[in-house]
C-alpha positions in Angstrom: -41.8 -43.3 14.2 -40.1 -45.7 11.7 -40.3 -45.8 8.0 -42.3 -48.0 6.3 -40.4 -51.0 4.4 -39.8 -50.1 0.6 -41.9 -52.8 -1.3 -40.3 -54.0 -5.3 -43.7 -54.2 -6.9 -44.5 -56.7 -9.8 -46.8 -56.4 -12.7 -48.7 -58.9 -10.7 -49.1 -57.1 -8.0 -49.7 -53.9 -9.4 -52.9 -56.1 -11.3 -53.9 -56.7 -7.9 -54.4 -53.3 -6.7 -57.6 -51.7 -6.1 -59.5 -50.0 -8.5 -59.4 -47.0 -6.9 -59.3 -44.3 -10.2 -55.7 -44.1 -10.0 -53.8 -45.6 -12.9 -51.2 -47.8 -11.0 -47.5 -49.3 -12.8 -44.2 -50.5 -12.4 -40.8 -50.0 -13.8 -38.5 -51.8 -12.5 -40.6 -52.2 -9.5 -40.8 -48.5 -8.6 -44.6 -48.5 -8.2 -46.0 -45.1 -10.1 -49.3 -43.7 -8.9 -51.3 -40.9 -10.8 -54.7 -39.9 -10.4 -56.7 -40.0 -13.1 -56.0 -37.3 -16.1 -57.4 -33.7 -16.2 -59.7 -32.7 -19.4 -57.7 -30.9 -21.9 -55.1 -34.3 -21.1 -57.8 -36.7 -22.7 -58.5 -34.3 -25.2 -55.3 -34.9 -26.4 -55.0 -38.8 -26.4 -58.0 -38.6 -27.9 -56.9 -36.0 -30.9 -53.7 -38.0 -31.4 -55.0 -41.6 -30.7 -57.8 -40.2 -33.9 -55.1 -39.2 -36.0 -53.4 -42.5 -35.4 -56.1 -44.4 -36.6 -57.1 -42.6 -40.1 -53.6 -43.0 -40.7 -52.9 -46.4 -39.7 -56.0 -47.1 -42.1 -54.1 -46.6 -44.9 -50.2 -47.7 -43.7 -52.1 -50.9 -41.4 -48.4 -51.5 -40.0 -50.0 -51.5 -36.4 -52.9 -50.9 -34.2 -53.5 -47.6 -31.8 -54.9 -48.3 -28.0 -55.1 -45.8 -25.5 -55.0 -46.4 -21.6 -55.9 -47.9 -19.7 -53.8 -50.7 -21.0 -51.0 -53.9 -19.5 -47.9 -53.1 -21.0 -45.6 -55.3 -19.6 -41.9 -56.2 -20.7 -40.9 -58.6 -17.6 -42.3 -59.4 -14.1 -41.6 -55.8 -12.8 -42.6 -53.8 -15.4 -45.9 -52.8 -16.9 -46.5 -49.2 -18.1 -50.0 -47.5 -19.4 -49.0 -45.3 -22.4 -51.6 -42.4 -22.5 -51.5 -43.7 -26.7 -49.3 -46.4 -27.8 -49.3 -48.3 -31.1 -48.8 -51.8 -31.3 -46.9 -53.7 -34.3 -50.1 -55.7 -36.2 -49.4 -59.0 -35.8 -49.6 -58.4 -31.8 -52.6 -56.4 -31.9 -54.5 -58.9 -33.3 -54.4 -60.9 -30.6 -55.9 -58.6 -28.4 -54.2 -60.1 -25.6 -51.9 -57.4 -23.3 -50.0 -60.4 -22.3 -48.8 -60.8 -26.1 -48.4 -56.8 -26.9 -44.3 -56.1 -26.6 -43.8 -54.7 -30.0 -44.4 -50.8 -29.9 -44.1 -48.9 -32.5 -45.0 -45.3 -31.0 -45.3 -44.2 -27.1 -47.1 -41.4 -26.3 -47.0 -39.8 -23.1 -49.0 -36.1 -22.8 -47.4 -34.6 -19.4 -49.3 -33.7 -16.7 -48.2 -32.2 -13.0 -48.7 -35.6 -11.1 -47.5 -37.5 -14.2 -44.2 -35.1 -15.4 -41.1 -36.6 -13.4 -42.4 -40.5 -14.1 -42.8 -39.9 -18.1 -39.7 -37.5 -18.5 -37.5 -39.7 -16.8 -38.6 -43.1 -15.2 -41.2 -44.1 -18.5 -39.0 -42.8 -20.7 -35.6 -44.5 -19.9 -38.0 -48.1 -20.0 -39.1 -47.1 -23.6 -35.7 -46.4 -24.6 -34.6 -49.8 -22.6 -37.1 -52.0 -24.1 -36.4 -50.4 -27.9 -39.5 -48.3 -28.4 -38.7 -46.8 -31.8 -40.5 -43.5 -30.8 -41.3 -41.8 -28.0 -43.6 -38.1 -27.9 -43.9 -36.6 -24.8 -46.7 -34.1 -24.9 -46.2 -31.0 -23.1 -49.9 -29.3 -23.6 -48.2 -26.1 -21.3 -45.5 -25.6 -23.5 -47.4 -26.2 -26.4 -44.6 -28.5 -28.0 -43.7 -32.6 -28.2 -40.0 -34.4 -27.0 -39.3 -36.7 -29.7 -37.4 -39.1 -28.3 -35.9 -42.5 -29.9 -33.7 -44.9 -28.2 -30.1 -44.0 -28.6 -30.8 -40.1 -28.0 -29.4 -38.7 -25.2 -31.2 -35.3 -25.9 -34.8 -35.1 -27.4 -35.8 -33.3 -30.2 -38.2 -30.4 -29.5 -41.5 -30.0 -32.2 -43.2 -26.9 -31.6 -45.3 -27.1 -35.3 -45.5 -30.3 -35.8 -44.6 -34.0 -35.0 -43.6 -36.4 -37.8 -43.9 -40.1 -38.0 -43.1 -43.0 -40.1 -42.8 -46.5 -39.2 -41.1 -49.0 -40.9 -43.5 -50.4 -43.5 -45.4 -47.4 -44.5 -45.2 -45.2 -47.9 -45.7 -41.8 -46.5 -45.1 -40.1 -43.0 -47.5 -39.0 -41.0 -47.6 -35.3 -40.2 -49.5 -34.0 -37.1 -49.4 -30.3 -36.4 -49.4 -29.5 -33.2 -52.4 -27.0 -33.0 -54.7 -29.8 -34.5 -53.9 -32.0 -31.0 -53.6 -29.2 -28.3 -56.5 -28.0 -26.4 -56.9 -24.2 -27.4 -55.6 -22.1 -25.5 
């Protein structure tokens, strides 16, 4: 029985795909499939994608969108951040095609999505300058901060703190206020 011929997947193509429920993307045309999330996962896009919001409100540096979404930083790569914010002037077009600029990735880890956001997801971010990068690890109960010279993240287990270039005052999430109880 022969193996099947590897296939270097586009953005385009990956727009073509079926929509089947699975969220389908592309780095560096390594096609990633995941099915979609479990509960207590949107629970927490939702929590931090709200917290994003009030905040951004009042520092109106960028824009918060959740996924499903058309990331896409050259013809074989487009990523869906579980919560991403977008620099303002991008946002407002409301055009994917025109959203490069983020200013905030959030991944929350899940068994099918774990190995793609620890490693593939977050080497792009880093690549393509992605000033901040949280991987949410609900089991753990803690974030990765990553940014895009580390080499090592930096563990939160309290609370995650942001601050984007343009705003007076941090924001400060604490990490029981976006986890599912346990």
């Amino acid at each position: 029985m022969g193996m099947a011929a590897s296939i270097y997947y586009t953005a385009d193509m990956v727009r073509a795909l079926p929509d089947d429920g699975n969220r389908y993307e592309t780095v560096h045309g390594e096609l990633l499939v995941t099915p979609a999330p479990r509960a207590d996962h949107q629970d927490a896009v939702l929590e931090c994608a709200a917290r994003l919001r009030d905040y951004l409100r009042s520092y109106p540096v960028g824009k918060v969108f959740i996924s499903p979404a058309d990331i896409s930083w050259g013809i074989d790569v487009l990523v869906q951040p579980d919560v991403f914010v977008v620099a303002i002037e991008e946002a407002r077009t409301f055009d994917w095609k025109q959203m490069k600029t983020l200013l905030l990735s959030i991944e929350v880890l899940s068994p099918s999505t774990r190995r793609y956001d620890r490693f593939t997801k977050r080497r792009a971010y880093q690549e393509f300058g992605v000033p901040w990068y949280w991987m949410l690890d609900i089991g753990q109960r803690a974030v990765e901060v990553w940014t895009p010279e580390a080499s090592l993240p930096t563990i939160e287990r309290e609370r995650v703190v942001w601050q984007p270039q343009g705003a007076a005052e941090p924001l400060m999430i604490s990490l029981a206020d976006i986890l599912p109880p346990v």
